[in-house]
C-alpha distance (Angstrom), angle and dihedral (degrees) to the residues before:
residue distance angle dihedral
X1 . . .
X2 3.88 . .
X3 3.22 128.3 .
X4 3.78 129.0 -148.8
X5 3.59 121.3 -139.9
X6 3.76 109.1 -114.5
X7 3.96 103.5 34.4
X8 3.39 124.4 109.6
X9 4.19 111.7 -136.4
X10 4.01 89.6 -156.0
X11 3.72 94.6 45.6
X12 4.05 88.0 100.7
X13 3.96 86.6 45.0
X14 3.92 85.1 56.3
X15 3.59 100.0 46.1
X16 3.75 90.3 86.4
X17 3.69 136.4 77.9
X18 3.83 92.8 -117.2
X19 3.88 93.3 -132.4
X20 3.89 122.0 -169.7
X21 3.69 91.5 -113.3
X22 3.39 139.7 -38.9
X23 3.81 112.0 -57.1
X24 4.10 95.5 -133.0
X25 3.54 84.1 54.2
X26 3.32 103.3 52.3
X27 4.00 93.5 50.6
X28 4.09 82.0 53.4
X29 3.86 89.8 51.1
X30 4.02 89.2 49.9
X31 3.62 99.3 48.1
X32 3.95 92.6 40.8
X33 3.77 85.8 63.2
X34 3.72 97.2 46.4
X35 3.60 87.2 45.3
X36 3.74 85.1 60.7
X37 3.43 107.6 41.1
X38 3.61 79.4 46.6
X39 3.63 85.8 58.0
X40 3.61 87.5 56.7
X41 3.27 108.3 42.4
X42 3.82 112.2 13.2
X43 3.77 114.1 -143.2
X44 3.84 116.1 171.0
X45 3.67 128.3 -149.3
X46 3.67 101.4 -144.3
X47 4.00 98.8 -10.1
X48 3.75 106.4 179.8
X49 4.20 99.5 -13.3
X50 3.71 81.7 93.7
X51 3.99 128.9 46.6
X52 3.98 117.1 -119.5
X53 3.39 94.1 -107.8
X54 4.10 97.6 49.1
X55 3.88 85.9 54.1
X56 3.70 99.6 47.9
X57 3.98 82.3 42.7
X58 3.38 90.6 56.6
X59 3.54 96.1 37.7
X60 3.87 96.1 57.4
X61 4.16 89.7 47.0
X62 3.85 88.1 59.7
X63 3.90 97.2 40.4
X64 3.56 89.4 31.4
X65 3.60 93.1 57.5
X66 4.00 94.8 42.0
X67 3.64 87.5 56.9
X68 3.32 100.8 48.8
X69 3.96 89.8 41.4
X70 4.39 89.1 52.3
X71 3.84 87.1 49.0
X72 3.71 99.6 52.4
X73 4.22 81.9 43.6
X74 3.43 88.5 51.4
X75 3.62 93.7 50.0
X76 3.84 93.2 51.4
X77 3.87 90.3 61.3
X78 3.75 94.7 43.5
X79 4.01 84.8 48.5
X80 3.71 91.1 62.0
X81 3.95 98.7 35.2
X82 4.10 95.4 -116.5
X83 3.35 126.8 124.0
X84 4.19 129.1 -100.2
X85 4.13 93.9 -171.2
X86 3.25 114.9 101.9
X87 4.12 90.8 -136.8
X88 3.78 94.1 62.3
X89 3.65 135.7 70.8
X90 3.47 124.6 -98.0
X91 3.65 118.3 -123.8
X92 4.15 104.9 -176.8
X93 3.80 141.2 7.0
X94 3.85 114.0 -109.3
X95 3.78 109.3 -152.6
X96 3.71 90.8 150.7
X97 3.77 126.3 94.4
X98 3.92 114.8 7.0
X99 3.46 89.2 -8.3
X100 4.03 89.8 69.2
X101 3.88 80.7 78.1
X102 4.01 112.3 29.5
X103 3.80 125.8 24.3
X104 3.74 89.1 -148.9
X105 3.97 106.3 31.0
X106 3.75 88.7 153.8
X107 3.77 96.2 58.1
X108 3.91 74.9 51.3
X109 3.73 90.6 58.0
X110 3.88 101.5 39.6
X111 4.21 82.1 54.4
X112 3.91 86.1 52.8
X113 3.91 94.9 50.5
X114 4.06 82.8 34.6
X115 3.84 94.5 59.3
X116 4.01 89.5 34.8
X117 3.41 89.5 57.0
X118 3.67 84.1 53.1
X119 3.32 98.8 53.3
X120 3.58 101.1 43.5
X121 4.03 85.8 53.8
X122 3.67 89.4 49.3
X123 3.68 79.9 -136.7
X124 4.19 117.6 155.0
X125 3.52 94.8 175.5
X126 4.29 82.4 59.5
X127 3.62 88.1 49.9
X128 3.87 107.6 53.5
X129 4.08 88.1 34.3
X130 4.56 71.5 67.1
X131 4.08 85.0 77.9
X132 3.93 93.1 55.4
X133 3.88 87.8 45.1
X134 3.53 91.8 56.8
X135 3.43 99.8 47.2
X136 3.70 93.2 45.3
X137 3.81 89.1 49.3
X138 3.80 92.8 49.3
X139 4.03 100.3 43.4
X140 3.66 94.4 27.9
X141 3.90 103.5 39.3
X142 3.61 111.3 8.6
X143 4.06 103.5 47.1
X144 3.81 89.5 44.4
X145 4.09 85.9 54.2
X146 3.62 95.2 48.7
X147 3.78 90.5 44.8
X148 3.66 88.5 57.3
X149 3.39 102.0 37.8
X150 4.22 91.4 56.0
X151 3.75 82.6 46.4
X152 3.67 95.5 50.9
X153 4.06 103.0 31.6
X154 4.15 97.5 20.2
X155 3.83 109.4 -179.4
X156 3.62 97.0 14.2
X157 3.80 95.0 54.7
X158 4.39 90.4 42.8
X159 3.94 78.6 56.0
X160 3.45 99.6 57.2
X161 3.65 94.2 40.3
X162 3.70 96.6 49.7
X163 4.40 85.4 54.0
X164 3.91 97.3 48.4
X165 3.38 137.7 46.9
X166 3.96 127.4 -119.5
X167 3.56 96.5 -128.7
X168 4.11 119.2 9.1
């Protein structure tokens, strides 16, 4: 192999926000473990205040509507040829589409399809392990983005973050 003065082998190891893990995975580690200490010690959310087929209802509306929200996401970044793992570079800022109102609609829909999951369990333990999640997704996955995306966009990034919101 040659190498050419000037380049930087780790530059492609850099050109990545360097997340904790990889955020589906860590809503699958979360609800694993409430699924087991459910397991354990069974503690419903709404047990028998609702009907079976009001919970499951309502449990497809919320995961329904987090799927269909992560596949229009999805779609957005595969529209403009960029990446939407968090192990690959990014290559533009979307602030088109649903990302004219959240810069991180699909940690929106993996909470939906989280807390549908939840529902659908009837699982509590699930559902309070959701504040951990989300603090785990925001320190551990969401700071180290926006760290790397000023780093890698700058003033264009700041933009877009000043106009829309994190969340909603």
């Amino acid at each position: 192999m040659t190498i050419r003065p000037g380049v930087d082998l780790n530059a492609k190891e850099k050109d990545r926000p360097g997340v904790v893990a990889h955020p589906p995975f860590i809503y699958l580690g979360f609800l694993a473990v409430g699924i087991a200490l459910g397991y354990v010690w069974p503690l419903p959310i709404v047990g028998g205040a609702l009907s079976a087929l009001a919970r499951f209802s309502l449990a497809a509306l919320l995961a329904g509507g987090g799927a269909l929200l992560l596949g229009i996401g999805i779609r957005e970044f595969q529209r403009r040829e960029t990446n939407f793992r968090t192990d690959r570079p990014s290559t533009a800022i979307i602030s088109d589409g649903l990302y004219r109102y959240s810069r991180n609609p699909l940690y929106i829909a993996l909470t939906l399809i989280y807390v549908g999951l939840c529902v659908a369990l009837d699982n509590l333990w699930a559902l309070a392990l959701l504040v951990p999640v989300l603090l785990t997704v925001r320190y551990g996955v969401i700071a180290r983005e926006e760290a790397y995306l000023e780093r890698k966009f700058g003033e264009e990034y700041l933009r877009y973050k000043r106009s829309v919101r994190r969340w909603l």
